[in-house]
Each structure stands twice: as C-alpha cells, then as structure tokens.
C-alpha positions as CSV (number, residue, x, y, z in Angstrom):
1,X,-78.1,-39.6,-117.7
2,X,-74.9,-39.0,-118.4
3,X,-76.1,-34.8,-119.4
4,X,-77.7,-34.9,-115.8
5,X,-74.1,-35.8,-114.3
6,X,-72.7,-33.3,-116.3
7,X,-74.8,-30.8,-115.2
8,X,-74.7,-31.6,-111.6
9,X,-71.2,-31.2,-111.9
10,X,-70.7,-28.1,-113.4
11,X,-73.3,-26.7,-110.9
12,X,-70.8,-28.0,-107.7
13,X,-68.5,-26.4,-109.5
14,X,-69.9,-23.3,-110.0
15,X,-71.1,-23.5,-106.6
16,X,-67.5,-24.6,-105.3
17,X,-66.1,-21.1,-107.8
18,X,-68.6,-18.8,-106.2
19,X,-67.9,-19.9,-102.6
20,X,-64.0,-19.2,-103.4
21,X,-65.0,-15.2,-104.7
22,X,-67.0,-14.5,-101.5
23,X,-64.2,-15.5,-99.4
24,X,-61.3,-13.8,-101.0
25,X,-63.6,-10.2,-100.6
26,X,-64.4,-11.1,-96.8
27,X,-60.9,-12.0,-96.4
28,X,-59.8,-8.3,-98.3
29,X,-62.4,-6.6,-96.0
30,X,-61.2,-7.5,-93.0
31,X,-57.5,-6.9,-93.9
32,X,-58.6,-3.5,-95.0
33,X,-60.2,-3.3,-91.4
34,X,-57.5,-4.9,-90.0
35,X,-55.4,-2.2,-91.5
36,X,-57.6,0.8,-90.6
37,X,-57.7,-0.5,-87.4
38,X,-54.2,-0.8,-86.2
39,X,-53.8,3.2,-87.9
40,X,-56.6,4.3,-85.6
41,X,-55.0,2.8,-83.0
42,X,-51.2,3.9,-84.1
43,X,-53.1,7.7,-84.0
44,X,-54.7,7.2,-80.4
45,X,-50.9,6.3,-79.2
46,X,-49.8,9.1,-80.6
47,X,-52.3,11.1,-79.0
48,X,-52.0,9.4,-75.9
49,X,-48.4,9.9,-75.9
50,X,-49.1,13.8,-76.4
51,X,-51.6,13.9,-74.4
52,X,-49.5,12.4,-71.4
53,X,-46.5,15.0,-72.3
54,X,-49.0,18.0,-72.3
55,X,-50.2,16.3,-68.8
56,X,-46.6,16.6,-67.6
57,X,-45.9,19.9,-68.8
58,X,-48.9,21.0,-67.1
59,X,-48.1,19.2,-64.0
60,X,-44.7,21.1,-64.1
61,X,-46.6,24.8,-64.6
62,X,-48.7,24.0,-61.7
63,X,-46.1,23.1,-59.4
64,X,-44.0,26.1,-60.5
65,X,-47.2,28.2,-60.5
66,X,-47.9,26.8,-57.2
67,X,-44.5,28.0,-55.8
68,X,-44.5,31.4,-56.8
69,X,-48.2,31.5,-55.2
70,X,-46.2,30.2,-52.2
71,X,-43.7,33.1,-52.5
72,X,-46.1,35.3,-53.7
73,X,-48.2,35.3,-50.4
74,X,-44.6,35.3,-48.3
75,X,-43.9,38.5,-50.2
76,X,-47.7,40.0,-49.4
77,X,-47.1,39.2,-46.1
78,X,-43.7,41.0,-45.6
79,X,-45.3,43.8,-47.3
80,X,-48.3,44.0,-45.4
81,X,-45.6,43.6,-41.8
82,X,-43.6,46.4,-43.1
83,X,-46.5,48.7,-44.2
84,X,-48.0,48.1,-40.9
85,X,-44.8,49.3,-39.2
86,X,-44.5,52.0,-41.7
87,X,-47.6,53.3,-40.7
88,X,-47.2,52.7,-37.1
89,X,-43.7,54.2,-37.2
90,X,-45.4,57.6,-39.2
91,X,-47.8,57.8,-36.2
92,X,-45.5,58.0,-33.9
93,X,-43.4,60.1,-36.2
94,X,-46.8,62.8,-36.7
95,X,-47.6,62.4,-33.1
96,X,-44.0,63.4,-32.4
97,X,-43.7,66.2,-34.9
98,X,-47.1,67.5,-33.7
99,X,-45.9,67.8,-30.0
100,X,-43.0,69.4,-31.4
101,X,-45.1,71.9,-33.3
102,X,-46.9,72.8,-30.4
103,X,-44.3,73.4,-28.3
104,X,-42.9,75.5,-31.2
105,X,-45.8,77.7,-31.3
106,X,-46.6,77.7,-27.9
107,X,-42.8,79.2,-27.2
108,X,-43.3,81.7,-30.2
109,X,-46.6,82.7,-28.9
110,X,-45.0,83.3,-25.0
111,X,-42.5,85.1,-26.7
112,X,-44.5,87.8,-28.1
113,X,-46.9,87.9,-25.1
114,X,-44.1,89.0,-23.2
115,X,-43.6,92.3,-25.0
116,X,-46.8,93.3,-23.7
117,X,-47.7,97.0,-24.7
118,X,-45.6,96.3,-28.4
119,X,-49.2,96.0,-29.7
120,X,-47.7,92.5,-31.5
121,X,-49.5,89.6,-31.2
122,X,-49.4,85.8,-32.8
123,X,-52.1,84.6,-35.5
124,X,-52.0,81.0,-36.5
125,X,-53.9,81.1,-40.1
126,X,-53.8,77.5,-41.5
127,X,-49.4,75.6,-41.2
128,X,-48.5,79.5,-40.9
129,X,-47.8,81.9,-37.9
130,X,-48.1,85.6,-38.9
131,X,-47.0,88.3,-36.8
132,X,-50.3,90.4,-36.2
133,X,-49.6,94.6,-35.6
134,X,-52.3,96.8,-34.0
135,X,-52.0,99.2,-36.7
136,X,-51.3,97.1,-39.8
137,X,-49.1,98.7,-42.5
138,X,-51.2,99.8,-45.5
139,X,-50.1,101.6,-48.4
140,X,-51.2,104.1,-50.9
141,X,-51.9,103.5,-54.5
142,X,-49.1,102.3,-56.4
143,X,-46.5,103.8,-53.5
144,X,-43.8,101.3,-51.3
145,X,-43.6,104.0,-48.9
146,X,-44.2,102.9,-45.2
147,X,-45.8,106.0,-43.4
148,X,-44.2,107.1,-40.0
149,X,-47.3,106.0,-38.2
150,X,-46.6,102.3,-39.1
151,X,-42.7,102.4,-38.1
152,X,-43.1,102.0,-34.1
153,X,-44.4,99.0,-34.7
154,X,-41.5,97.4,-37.2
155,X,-38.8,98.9,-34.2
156,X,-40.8,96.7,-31.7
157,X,-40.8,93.4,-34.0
158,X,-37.1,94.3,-34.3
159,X,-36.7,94.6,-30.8
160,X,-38.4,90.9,-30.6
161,X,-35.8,89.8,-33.4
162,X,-32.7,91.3,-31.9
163,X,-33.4,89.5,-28.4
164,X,-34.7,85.8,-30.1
165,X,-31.7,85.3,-32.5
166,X,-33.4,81.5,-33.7
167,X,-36.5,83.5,-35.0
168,X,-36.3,84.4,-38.7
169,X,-39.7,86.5,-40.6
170,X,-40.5,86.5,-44.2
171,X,-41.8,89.3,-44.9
172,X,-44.5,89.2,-47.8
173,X,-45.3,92.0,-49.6
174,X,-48.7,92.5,-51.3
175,X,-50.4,94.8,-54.3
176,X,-53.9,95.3,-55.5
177,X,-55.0,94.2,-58.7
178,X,-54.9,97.3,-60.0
179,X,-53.0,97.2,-63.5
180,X,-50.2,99.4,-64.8
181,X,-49.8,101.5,-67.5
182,X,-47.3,99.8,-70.1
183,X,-44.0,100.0,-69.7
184,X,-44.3,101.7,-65.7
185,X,-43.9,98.7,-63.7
186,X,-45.8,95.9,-62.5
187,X,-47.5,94.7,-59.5
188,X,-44.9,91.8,-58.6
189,X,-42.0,94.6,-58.6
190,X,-44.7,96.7,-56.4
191,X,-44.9,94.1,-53.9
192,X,-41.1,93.2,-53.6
193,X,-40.9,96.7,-53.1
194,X,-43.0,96.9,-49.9
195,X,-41.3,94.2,-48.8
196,X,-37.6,95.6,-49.2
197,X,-38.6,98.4,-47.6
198,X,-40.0,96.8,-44.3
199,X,-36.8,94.6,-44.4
200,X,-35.0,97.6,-44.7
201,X,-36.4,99.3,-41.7
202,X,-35.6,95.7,-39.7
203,X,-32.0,96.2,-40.4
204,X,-31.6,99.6,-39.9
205,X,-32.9,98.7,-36.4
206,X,-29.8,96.3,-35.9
207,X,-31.7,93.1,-36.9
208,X,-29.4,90.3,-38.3
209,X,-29.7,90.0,-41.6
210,X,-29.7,86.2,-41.9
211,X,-33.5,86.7,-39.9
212,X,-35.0,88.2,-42.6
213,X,-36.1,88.0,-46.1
214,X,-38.2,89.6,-48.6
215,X,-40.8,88.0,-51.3
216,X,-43.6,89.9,-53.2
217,X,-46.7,88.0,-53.8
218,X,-47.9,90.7,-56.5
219,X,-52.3,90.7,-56.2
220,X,-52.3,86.6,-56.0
221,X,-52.7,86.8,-52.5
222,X,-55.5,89.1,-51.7
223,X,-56.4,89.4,-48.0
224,X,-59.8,90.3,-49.0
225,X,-61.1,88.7,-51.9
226,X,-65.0,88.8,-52.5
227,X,-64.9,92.4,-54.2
228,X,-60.8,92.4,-55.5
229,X,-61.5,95.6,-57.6
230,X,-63.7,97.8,-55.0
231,X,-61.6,100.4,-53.5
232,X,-62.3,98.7,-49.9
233,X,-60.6,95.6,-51.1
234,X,-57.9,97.2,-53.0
235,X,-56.9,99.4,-49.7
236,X,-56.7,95.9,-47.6
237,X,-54.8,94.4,-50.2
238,X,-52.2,97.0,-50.8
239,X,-49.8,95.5,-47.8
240,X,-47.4,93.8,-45.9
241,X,-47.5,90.8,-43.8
242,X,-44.6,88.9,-41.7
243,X,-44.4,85.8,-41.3
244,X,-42.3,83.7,-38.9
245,X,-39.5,80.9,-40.0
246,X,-38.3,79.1,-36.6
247,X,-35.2,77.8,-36.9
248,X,-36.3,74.2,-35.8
249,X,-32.9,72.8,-34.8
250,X,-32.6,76.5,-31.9
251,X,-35.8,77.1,-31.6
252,X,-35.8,75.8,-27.5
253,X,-33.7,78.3,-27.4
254,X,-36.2,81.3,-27.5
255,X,-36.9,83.0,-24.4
256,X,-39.7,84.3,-23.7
C-alpha cells in the first residue's frame, strides 16, 4: 500500500513537472512572437511614415508640375497669338511689297516703252529685270571688244540713264567655257572685261557713275546651256547683259 501511494505520488509529480515545462516554452513562444510582432509592426510604421513623406513629396511635384502646365499652355498661347499676328502682319507686309514691286516694274517698264524706236525693251526673267537690245552685244573669241554695230544701242540705254537719275544697271559680263592657255588669262578676267568696257561706253556718254557697275560672271552663267561646248552655245554665251537696280527709296520718281 504504502509503494502504491508512493507511486501515485511521484506520478502527480511528474505529471505536475511536465505541465510546468510545457508552459514555460508556450510562454517563450509567444514572447518571441510577441517580439517579432511588435518589429514587424515597428517596420510597417517606418514604412508608412516613408511612404506618407514620398506621398507628400509627390503631392508637392504634382502641384508644381501642375503649375508650370498652367504657365506652360499661357506661354503656348501667347505664342500661338503672336505667330498668328506675325503671319498676318507678313501678309500684309508681302501683299504690300508686291504692290510696291509692281508699281516698280510697271514704271520701269513705261519708262523704256517711251523711247520707242531705241530698240530697248524690258524682260522680267525670274526677281530680275534685264534690259533687252534688238541687236544684243556678242563677242568674238577670247576679245572684250564691243563692235561699232552694238554701240547705238549702249548711247540709247545712256540716254534712258541720263534722263531717269533713280535707275542704276549692273552690267554682267559673260565668257564661254572655253579654257585658256596657262598663264594667258582666265575667263572671270574675260568677263569683267566685257563688262568694263560697256560701262565704259555708259560714261563716256555722260552717264553718272554712281548708276553703274560692273561684275563678270566668267562661263557660270551660260545663257544657253544644253550644248556649253558647241560653237552655237559658246557664240551666245560670249556676252553682256544689263540688268536694272532701282533705287527703291526714288524710284516714283522715274518719268516715263
């Protein structure tokens, strides 16, 4: 009997031992939980507290962004005012400087039609008025010369000068594309040549010197182009041309 008590005993003992472990593990569990737990949570409020400072940050960009949008499309339509009345302004400025240029020609053109038997006429070929002779000037084979037969008609564009101070000619002098022999010239001195010596014949005829000038265009300006090196090409090419200048601020002044 008294074994069976013993035994019974040690067994609620035991049993009493045994209950005590399992607790104190739970109990370590859950403070480990416990302890996990309030980091997680420690982490989420840091995130959360980023997350909210990001959210501000961005809330700031887009109201900033949203201004300059604001200005942005202000600006665009300023710009798009001002081009409009740019280009409604250069309308009316081309319209303007077209009626301008027509009168321009128009009084050029009367002028020259008054000198009626001066076998001078006005060609408009492209932005550029050319004084157009019966009997254009031509010349020989590496020569500047102006033949007699082409002088009447320089006096009569001198005559046109003299009387129309406000008109000014270029006069552009032309070659072939005929080449040189080393060292005797070139076809740009040729030119300027042809050129000097029309000019020449202007002021010899009492024609203001501040109405003319001289360039030489060498063979880059071919009046007849589809066959440059036949000798019907090189005879057209080999020439002089004048071209007017108005003086735009006299040129109502013309009479025609």
């Amino acid at each position: 009997m008294r074994k069976t008590v013993n035994l019974l005993f040690f067994c609620i003992a035991a049993a009493t031992l045994l209950s005590s472990c399992v607790s104190k593990k739970k109990f370590t569990e859950l403070m480990n939980d416990k302890e996990a737990i309030a980091n997680q949570l420690a982490e989420a409020q840091k995130n959360v507290k980023s997350l909210e400072e990001t959210k501000a940050q961005l809330e700031e960009a887009n109201a900033n962004l949203t201004s300059e949008v604001s200005q942005l499309n202000t600006d665009l339509q300023t710009a798009n005012t001002n081009l409009a009345n740019t280009k409604a302004q250069a309308e009316k400025d081309k319209a303007k400087l077209e009626g301008e240029l027509n009168t321009l020609n128009a009084a050029i053109k009367g002028v020259f039609a008054s000198y009626e038997g001066t076998n001078l006429k006005v060609e408009e070929r492209g932005n550029r008025l050319y004084v157009v002779m019966e009997n254009p000037i031509y010349f020989r084979m590496g020569s500047s010369y102006i033949a007699k037969k082409h002088r009447e008609s320089i006096v009569n564009l001198a005559e046109v000068l003299k009387n129309n101070p406000s008109l000014s000619i270029q006069v552009e002098g032309h070659s072939d594309n005929a080449k040189f022999l080393e060292g005797k010239g070139d076809n740009w001195n040729l030119s300027l040549s042809r050129a000097m010596n029309a000019v020449r014949l202007l002021l010899r005829n009492d024609v203001s010197p501040n109405q003319v000038s001289a360039v030489g265009r060498g063979e880059y300006a071919p009046a007849a182009s589809d066959d440059p090196s036949s000798s019907e090409s090189r005879a057209k090419n080999r020439r002089v041309e004048f071209v007017i200048v108005p003086n735009i601020e006299s040129i109502y002044n013309v009479k025609p």
